[in-house]
LOKENU-172817 format. One line per field, with one value per residue (C-alpha): residue in three letters; x, y, z; residue number from 1. Coordinates in nm, 4 decimals. Last residue first. Layout:
BEGIN
type <- c(ala | ...) $
east <- c(X | ...) $
north <- c(Y | ...) $
up <- c(Z | ...) $
seq <- c(NUM | ...) $
//
This chain:
BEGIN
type <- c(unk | unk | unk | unk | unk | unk | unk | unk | unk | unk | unk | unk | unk | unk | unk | unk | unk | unk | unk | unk | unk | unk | unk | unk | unk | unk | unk | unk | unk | unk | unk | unk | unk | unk | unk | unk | unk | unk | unk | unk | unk | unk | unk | unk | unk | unk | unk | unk | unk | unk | unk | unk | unk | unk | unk | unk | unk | unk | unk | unk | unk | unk | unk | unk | unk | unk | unk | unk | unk | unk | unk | unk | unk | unk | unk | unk | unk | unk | unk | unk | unk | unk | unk | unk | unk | unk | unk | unk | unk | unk | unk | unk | unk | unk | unk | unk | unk | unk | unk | unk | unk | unk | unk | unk | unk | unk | unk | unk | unk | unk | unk | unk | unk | unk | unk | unk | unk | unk | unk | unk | unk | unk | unk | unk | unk | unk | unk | unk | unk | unk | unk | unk) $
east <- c(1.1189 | 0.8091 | 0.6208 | 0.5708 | 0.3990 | 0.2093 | 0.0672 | -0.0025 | -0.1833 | -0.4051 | -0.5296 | -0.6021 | -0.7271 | -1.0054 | -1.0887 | -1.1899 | -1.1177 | -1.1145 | -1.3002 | -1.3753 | -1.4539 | -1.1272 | -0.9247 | -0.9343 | -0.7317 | -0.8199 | -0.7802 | -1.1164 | -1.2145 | -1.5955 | -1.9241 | -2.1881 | -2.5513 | -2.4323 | -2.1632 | -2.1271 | -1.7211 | -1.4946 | -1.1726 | -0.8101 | -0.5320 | -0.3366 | -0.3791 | -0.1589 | 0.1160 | 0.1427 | 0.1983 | -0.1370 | -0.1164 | 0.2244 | 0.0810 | -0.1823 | -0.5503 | -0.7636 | -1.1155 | -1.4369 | -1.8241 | -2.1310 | -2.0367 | -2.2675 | -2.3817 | -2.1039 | -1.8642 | -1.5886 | -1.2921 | -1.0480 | -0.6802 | -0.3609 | -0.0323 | 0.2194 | 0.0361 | 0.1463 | -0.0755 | -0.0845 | -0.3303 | -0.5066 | -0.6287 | -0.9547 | -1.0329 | -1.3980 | -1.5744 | -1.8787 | -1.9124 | -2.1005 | -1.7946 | -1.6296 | -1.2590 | -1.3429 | -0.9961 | -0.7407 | -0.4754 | -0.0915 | -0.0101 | -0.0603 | 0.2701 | 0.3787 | 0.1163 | 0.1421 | 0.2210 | -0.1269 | -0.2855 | -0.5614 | -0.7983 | -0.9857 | -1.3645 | -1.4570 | -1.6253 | -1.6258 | -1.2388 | -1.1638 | -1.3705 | -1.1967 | -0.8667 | -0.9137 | -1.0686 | -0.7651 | -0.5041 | -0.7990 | -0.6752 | -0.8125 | -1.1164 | -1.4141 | -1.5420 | -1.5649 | -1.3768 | -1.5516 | -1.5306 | -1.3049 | -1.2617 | -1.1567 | -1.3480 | -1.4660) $
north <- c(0.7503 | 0.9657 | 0.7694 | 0.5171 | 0.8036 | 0.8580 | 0.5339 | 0.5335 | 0.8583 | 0.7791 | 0.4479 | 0.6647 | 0.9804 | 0.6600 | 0.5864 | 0.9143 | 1.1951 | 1.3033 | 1.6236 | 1.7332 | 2.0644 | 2.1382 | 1.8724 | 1.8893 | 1.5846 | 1.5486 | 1.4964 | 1.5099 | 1.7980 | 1.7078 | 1.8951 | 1.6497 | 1.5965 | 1.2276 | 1.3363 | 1.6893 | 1.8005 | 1.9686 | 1.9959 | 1.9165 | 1.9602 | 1.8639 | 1.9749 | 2.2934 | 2.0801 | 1.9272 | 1.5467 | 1.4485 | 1.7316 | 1.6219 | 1.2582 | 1.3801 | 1.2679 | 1.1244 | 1.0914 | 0.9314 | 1.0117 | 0.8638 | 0.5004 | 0.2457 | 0.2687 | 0.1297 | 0.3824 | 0.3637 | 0.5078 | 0.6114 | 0.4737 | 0.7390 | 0.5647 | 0.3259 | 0.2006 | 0.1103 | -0.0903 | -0.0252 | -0.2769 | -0.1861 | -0.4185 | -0.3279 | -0.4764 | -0.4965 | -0.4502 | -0.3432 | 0.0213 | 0.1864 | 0.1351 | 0.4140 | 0.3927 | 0.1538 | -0.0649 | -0.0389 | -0.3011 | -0.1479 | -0.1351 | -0.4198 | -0.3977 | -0.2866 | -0.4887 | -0.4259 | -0.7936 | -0.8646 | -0.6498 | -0.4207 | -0.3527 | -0.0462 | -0.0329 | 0.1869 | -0.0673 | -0.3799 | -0.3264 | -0.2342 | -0.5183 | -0.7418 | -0.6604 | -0.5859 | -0.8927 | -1.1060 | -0.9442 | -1.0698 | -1.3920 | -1.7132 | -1.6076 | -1.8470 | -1.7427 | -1.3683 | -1.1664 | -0.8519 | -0.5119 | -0.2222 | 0.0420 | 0.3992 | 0.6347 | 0.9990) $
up <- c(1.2508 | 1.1266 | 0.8786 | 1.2231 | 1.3856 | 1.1412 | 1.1047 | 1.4696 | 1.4534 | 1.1262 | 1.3614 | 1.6640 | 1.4114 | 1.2696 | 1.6364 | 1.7344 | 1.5178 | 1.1746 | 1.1177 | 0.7560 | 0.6064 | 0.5042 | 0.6421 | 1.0255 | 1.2064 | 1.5534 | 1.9184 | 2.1034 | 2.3934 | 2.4660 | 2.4834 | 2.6928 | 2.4959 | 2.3768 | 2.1849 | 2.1764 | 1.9698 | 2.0481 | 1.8250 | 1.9515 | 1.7104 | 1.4098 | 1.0749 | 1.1494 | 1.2394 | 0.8755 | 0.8783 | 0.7345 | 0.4733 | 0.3709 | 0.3996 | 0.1491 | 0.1404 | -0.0732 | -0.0846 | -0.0135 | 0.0183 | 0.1335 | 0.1562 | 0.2706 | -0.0910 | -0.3021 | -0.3494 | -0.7273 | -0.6329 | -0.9065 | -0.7955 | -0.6853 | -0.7877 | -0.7000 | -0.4045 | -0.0958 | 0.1834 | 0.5554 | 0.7335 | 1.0529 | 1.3027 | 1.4673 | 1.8221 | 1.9259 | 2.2103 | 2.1479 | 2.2118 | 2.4791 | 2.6849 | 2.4612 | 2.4209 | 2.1326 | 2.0388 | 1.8100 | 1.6993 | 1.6537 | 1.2749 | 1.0253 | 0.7555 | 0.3913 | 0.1818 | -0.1777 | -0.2364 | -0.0961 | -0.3701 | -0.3325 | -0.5810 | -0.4815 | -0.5471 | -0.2403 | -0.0192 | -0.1531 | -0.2643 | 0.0489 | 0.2546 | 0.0150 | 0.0687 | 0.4407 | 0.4779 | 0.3089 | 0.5330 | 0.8543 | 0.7058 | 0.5917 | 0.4689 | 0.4386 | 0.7673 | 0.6502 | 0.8969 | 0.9886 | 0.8219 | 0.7258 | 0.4842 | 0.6641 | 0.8535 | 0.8438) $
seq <- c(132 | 131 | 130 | 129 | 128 | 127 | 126 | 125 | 124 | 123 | 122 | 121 | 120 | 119 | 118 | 117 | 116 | 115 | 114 | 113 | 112 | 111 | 110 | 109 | 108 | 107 | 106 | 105 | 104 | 103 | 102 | 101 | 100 | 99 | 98 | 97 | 96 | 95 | 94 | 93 | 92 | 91 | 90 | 89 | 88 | 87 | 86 | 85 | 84 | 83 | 82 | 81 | 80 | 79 | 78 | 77 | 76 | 75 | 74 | 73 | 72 | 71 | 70 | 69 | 68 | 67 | 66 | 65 | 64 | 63 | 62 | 61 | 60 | 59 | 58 | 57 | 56 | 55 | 54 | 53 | 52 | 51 | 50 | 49 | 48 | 47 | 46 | 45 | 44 | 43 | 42 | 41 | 40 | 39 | 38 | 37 | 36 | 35 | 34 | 33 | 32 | 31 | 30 | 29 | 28 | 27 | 26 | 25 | 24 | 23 | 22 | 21 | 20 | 19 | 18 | 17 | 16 | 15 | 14 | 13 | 12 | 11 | 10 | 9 | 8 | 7 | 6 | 5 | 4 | 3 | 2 | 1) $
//
C-alpha cells in the first residue's frame, strides 16, 4: 500500500503544489492549500537498491470523507481510521521475502492489507505527532 506522490513538475513552484496535483491525478481528490496542516519529517529508501530519493510528506485536513475516482496506476484505494491507525493491535512486525531472504518489517495490518516499509515510516511519523 502507498500513498499519492510524484516528482516535482518544473512548472510547479512547490513540492505543496505536487502533492496537490499528484493527489488529485492519482485518486481524484481536490486538495486545497488552505487545508494544509504541515510537511512531516522527509523519508528516505533504507534499501541501497533504491534511488535515492527523499519523500516529503504533506498532512492535509478534510472536513469530510471524498469519493475517489483511480486513474490506472492505481489498483485500489481506501480509507482508513486514525482510531484504527492508533489501535495497538494494528501495530506489529510482519515478515515478509524480499529478494528470496525472510525479513522482520514493522507494520500496519488492515484486514487483508500490510503497510510497511516506507509508507508505515511516513504513517509512523504522523502518528506520532497525533499523539502529543
Amino acid at each position: 500500500m502507498a500513498l499519492p506522490g510524484g516528482r516535482q513538475g518544473p512548472a510547479e513552484p512547490d513540492l505543496v503544489t505536487t502533492a496537490i496535483r499528484e493527489t488529485a491525478e492519482e485518486v481524484g481528490l481536490v486538495l486545497r492549500s488552505e487545508h494544509l496542516i504541515g510537511s512531516l519529517d522527509d523519508v528516505v529508501p533504507r534499501t541501497p537498491s533504491l534511488p535515492p530519493i527523499a519523500v516529503r510528506p504533506y498532512v492535509f485536513a478534510l472536513d469530510r470523507l471524498a469519493e475517489l475516482t483511480l486513474n490506472p496506476e492505481v489498483a485500489a484505494a481506501r480509507w482508513v481510521p486514525l482510531d484504527l491507525l492508533l489501535h495497538p493491535d494494528t501495530y506489529h512486525s510482519v515478515r515478509l521475502e524480499i529478494r528470496g531472504e525472510r525479513r522482520e518489517f514493522p507494520a500496519y495490518r488492515l484486514d487483508d492489507s500490510v503497510v510497511w516499509g516506507m509508507t508505515e515510516r511516513i504513517l509512523s511519523g504522523l502518528l506520532e505527532h497525533l499523539r502529543y
